[in-house]
C-alpha positions in Angstrom: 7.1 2.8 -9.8 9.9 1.5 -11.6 12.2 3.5 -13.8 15.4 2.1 -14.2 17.3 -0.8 -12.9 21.0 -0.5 -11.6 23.9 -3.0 -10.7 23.0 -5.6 -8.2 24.2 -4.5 -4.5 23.6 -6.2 -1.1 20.9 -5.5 1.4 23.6 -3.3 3.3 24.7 -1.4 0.2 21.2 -0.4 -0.4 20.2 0.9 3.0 23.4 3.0 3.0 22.2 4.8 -0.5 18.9 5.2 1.0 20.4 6.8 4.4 21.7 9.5 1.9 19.3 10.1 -0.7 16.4 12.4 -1.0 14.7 10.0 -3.5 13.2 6.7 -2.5 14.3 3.8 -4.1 12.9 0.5 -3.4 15.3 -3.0 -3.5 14.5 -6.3 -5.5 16.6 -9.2 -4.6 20.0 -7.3 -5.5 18.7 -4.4 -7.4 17.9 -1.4 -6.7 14.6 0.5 -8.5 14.1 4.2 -8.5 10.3 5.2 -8.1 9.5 7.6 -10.4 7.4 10.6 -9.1 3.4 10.9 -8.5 0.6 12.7 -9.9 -1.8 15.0 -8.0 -4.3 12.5 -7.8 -1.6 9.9 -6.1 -1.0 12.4 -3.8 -4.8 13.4 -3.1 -5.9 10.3 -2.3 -2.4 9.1 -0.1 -3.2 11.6 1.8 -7.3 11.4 2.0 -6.9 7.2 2.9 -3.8 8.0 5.7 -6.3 10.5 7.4 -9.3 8.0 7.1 -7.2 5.1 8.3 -5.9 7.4 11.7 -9.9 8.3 11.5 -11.1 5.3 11.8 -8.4 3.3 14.6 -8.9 6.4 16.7 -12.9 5.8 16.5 -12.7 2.2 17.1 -9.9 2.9 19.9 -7.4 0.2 18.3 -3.9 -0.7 19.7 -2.7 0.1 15.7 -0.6 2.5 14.2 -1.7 4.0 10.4 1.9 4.8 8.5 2.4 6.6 5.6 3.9 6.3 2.2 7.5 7.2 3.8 8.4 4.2 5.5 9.5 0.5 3.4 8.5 -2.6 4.7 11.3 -5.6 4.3 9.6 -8.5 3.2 12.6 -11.5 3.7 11.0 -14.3 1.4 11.4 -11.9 -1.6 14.6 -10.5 0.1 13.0 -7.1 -1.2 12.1 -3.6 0.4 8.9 -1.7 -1.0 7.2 1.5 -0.2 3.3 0.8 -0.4 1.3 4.1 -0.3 -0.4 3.6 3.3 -0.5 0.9 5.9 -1.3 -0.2 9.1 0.4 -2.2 11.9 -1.8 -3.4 15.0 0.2 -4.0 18.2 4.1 -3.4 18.6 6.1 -2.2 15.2 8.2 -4.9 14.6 11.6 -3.3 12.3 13.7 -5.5 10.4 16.7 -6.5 12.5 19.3 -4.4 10.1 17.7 -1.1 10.0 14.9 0.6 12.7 13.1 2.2 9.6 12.1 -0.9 7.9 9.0 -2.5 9.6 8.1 -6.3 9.3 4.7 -6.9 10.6 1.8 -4.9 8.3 -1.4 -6.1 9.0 -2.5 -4.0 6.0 -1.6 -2.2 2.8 -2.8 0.1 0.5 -1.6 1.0 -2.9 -2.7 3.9 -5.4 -2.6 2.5 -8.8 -1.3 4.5 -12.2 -1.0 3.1 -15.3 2.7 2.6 -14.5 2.4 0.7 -11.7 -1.1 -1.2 -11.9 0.0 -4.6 -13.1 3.1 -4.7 -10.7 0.8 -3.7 -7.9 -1.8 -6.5 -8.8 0.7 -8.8 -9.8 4.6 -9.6 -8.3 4.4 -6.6 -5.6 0.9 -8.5 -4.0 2.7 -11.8 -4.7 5.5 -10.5 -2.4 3.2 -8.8 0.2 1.6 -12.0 0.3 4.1 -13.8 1.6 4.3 -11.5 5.0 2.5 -13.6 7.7 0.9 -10.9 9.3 -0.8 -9.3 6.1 -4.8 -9.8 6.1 -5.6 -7.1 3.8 -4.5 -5.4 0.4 -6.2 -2.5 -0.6 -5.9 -1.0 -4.3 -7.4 2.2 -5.0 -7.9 4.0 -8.5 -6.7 7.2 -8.9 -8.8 7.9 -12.2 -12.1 6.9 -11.5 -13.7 5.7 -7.9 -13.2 2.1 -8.4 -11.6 0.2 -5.1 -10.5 -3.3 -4.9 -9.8 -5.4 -1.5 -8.1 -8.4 -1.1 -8.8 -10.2 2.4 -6.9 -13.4 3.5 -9.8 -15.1 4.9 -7.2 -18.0 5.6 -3.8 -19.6 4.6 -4.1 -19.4 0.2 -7.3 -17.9 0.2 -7.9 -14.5 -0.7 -11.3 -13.0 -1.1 -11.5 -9.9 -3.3 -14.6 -7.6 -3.2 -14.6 -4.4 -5.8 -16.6 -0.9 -4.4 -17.9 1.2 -7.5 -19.0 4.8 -6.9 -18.1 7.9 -5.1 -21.6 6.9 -3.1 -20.5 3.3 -2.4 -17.9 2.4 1.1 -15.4 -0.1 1.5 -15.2 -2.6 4.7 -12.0 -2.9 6.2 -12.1 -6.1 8.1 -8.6 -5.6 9.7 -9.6 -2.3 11.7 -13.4 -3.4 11.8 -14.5 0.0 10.0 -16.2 1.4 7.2 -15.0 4.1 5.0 -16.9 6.0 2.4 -15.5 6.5 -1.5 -16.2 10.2 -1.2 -13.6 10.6 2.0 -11.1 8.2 -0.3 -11.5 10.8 -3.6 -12.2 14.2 -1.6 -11.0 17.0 -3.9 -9.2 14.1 -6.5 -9.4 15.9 -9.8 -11.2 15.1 -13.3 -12.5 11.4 -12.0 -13.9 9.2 -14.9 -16.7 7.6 -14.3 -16.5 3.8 -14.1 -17.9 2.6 -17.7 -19.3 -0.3 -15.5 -21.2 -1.7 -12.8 -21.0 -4.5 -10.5 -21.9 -5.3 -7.5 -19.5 -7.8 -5.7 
């Protein structure tokens, strides 16, 4: 994700660039971090887990909204906005008082790791997500081989993680009460690897 790290500016100064830019930049407590571009297989699968999250709310006929990779949450605690690959908000879209575009209230989050971005994603962006009170569920999905991790909060400081292995295996979404197969996640993802291991959590 991050590139390069700029001047420190306030939350207003930041929203204003972003108004006018055609490249997304996310915010971290006074500075502001350019996201550097995807690969194919980012893309791919963004777009394979947004269609099987709108799959599966319409299925299960949930009052919950699927949202791509284009919109930031604001998460106040780390006084930091972030663009997570896909997520989902049940009931009203709550937006962060300052600006309509930034929602509040995720209930879950997906991220597609690169070798960039994976110990970020695992580590300081999950321990900001964490602190959002209505996130239940962090989803990180491999973009090199099918390997798909999911956090759950099962309750307050506890998060259980369970790790699906295989284009033949599915992961359990306990927020949306659905299952969703590896092979929808990686349809037509290029030159996977296959994992050089095998567990079952």
């Amino acid at each position: 994700m991050a590139e390069k790290k700029l001047e420190r500016y306030s939350v207003g100064a930041y929203l204003g660039l972003e108004a006018q830019s055609d490249v997304k930049s996310e915010y971290d407590n006074g500075a502001i971090v350019a996201m550097s571009g995807g690969t194919l297989n980012h893309g791919i699968i963004g777009n394979n887990i947004n269609t099987c999250l709108n799959n599966a709310i319409k299925t299960q006929g949930l009052d919950c909204t699927a949202i791509n990779g284009d919109v930031r949450i604001f998460i106040a605690n780390a006084n930091a906005f972030v663009y997570p690959d896909a997520m989902v908000i049940c009931g009203p879209i709550e937006a962060f008082e300052a600006d309509e575009n930034s929602v509040v209230n995720p209930v879950l989050i997906v991220e597609v790791l690169s070798k960039s971005t994976e110990s970020y994603d695992r580590g300081d962006k999950f321990h900001k997500y964490c602190s959002l009170p209505s996130l239940r569920e962090y989803i990180l999905i491999d973009q090199y081989k099918p390997v798909i991790d999911i956090l759950y909060r099962e309750k307050a400081g506890y998060w259980k993680m369970t790790t699906s292995i295989g284009l033949e295996k599915s992961v359990y979404l306990n927020t949306i009460d659905s299952e969703i197969s590896l092979e929808d996640i990686y349809r037509n993802a290029q030159g996977l690897l296959q994992p050089e291991f095998r567990l079952e959590l």
